[in-house]
NULO-693969 format. One line per 5 residues: number of its first residue (from 0); their letters; for each residue x negated, y negated, z of C-alpha. Coordinates in steps of 0.1 Angstrom, whole numbers, plus 5000, padded with zeros to 4 digits. Each point is the difference from the previous one (the first is absolute). Example, Ala and Ser with C-alpha at 12.3 -4.5 7.8 and 13.67 -1.06 7.14 Angstrom:
2
0	as	4877 5045 5078; 4986 4966 4993
# end
This chain:
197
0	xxxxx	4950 4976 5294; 5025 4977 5009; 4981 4986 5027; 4969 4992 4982; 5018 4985 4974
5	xxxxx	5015 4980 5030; 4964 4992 5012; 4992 4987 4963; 5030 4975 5001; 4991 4989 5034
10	xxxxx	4963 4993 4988; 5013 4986 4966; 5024 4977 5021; 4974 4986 5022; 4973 4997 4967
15	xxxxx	5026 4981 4990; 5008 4974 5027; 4960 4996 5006; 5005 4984 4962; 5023 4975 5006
20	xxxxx	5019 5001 5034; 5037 4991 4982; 5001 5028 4978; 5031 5024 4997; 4982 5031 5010
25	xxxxx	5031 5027 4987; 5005 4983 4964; 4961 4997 4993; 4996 5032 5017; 5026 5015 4982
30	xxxxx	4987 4983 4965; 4965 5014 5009; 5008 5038 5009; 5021 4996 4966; 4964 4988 4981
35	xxxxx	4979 5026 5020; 5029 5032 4994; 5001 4991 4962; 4982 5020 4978; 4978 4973 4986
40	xxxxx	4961 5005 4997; 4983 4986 5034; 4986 4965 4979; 5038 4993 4990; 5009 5009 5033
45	xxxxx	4975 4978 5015; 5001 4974 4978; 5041 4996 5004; 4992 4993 5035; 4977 4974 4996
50	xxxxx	5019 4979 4977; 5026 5009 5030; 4979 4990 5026; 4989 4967 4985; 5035 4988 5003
55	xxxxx	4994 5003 5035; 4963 4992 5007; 4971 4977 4979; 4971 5027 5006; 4996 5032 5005
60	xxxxx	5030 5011 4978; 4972 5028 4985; 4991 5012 5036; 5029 5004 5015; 5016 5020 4969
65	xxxxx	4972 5022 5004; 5001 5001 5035; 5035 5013 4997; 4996 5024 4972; 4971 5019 5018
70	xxxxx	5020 5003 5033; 5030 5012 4978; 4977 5027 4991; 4988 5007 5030; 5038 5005 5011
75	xxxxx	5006 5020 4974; 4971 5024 5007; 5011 5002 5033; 5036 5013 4985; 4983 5025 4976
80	xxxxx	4983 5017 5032; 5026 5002 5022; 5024 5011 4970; 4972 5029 4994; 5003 5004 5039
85	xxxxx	5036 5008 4995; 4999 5022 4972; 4965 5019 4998; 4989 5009 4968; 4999 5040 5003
90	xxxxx	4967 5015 4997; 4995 5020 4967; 4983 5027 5012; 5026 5008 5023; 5027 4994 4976
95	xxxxx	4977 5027 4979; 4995 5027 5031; 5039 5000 4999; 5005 5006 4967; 4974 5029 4997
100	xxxxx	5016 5015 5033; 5032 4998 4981; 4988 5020 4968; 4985 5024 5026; 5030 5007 5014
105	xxxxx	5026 5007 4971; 4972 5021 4984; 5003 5018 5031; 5031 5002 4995; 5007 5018 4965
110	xxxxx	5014 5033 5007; 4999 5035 4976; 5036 5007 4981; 5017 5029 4994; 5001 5015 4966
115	xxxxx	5038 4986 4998; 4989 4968 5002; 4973 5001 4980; 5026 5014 4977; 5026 4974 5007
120	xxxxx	4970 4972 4996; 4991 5016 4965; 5035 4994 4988; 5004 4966 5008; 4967 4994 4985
125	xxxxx	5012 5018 4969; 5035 4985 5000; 4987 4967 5002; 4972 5003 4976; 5031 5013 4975
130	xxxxx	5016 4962 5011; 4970 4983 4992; 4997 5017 4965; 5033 4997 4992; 5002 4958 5006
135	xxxxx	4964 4997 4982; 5017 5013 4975; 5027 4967 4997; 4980 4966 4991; 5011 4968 5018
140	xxxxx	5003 4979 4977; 5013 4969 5023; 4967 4979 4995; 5000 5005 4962; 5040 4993 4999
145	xxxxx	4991 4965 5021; 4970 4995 4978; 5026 5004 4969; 5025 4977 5009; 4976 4973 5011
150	xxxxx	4984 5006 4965; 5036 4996 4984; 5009 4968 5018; 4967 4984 4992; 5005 5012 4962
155	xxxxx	5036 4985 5001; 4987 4965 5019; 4972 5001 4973; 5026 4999 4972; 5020 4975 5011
160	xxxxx	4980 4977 5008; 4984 5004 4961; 5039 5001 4988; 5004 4967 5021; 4967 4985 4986
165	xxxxx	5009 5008 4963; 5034 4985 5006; 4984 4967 5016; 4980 5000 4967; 5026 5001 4980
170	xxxxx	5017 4973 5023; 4974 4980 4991; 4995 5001 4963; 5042 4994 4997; 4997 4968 5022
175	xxxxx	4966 4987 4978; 5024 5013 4966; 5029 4982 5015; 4979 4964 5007; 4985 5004 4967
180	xxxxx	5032 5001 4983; 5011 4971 5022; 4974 4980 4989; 4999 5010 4967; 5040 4995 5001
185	xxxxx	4994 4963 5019; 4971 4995 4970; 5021 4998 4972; 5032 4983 5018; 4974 4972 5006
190	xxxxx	4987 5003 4965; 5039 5002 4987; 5006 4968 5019; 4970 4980 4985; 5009 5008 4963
195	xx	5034 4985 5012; 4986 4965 5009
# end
């Protein structure tokens, strides 16, 4: 894997210097990999290399983006296979002959008990059935209990915030009583001072 990805660099390197002979192969080719390993769509891709490329070239800026995308998927092709080469998928029907040879065998494997175990089976069963009947009989009531208290804060939010809204109100109609009297109050001062004159 390494090495192909090696190969694509060295191709990408040389695609790159064939554009314009002064570039700085390992920052472009570094920017480019970046562009191509992103998970954009393949037109974002290909069109954030051409407006990359035309800062380097006039023409071709389209060609050589998609030049380089469709030899980055080449490359990465190339990596899926030899990934798959390293790690074969099983085959299912193998994966299914072991399975059934597995059932086969602890079938095979079930052996007859003696009436003491039986016996000794028949009281566990019994004991725990007794268990089970016994803590069906007690409700958990943890969800409900949750369910309760979230009920209670909510009721208790609810009501304040109504308290606090009636208070506000009141607020309200004092501060409009209070100007009103001012006014009324500033009304007849002014009226006091022009039966004066």
């Amino acid at each position: 894997m390494e090495a192909s990805m090696e190969a694509f660099q060295k191709w990408l390197d040389e695609k790159l210097l064939s554009l314009d002979p002064n570039t700085d192969t390992e920052v472009f080719g570094t920017y480019i990999i970046g562009i191509l390993e992103s998970e954009s769509d393949e037109e974002e891709q290909k069109e954030s290399m051409a407006v990359f490329f035309s800062s380097l070239i006039e023409s071709g800026c389209e060609e050589a983006s998609i030049e380089i995308y469709d030899k980055w998927k080449e490359f990465e092709k190339q990596k899926a296979e030899e990934e798959s080469k390293k790690h074969p998928k099983p085959d299912i029907t193998d994966k299914l002959g072991e399975i059934f040879e597995k059932q086969k065998l602890e079938v095979s494997k079930v052996k007859s008990k003696s009436k003491d175990e039986k016996a000794r089976k028949e009281a566990i069963l019994n004991q725990y059935c007794m268990r089970f009947l016994v803590l069906s009989a007690f409700k958990n009531t943890n969800s409900e209990d949750v369910a309760a208290k979230e009920r209670a804060k909510r009721d208790a939010a609810k009501a304040e915030s109504d308290r606090k809204r009636e208070k506000d109100k009141l607020d309200r109609e004092t501060q409009k009583n209070k100007q009103a009297d001012r006014k009324e109050a500033e009304k007849k001062r002014t009226q006091k001072g022009e039966r004066r004159r």
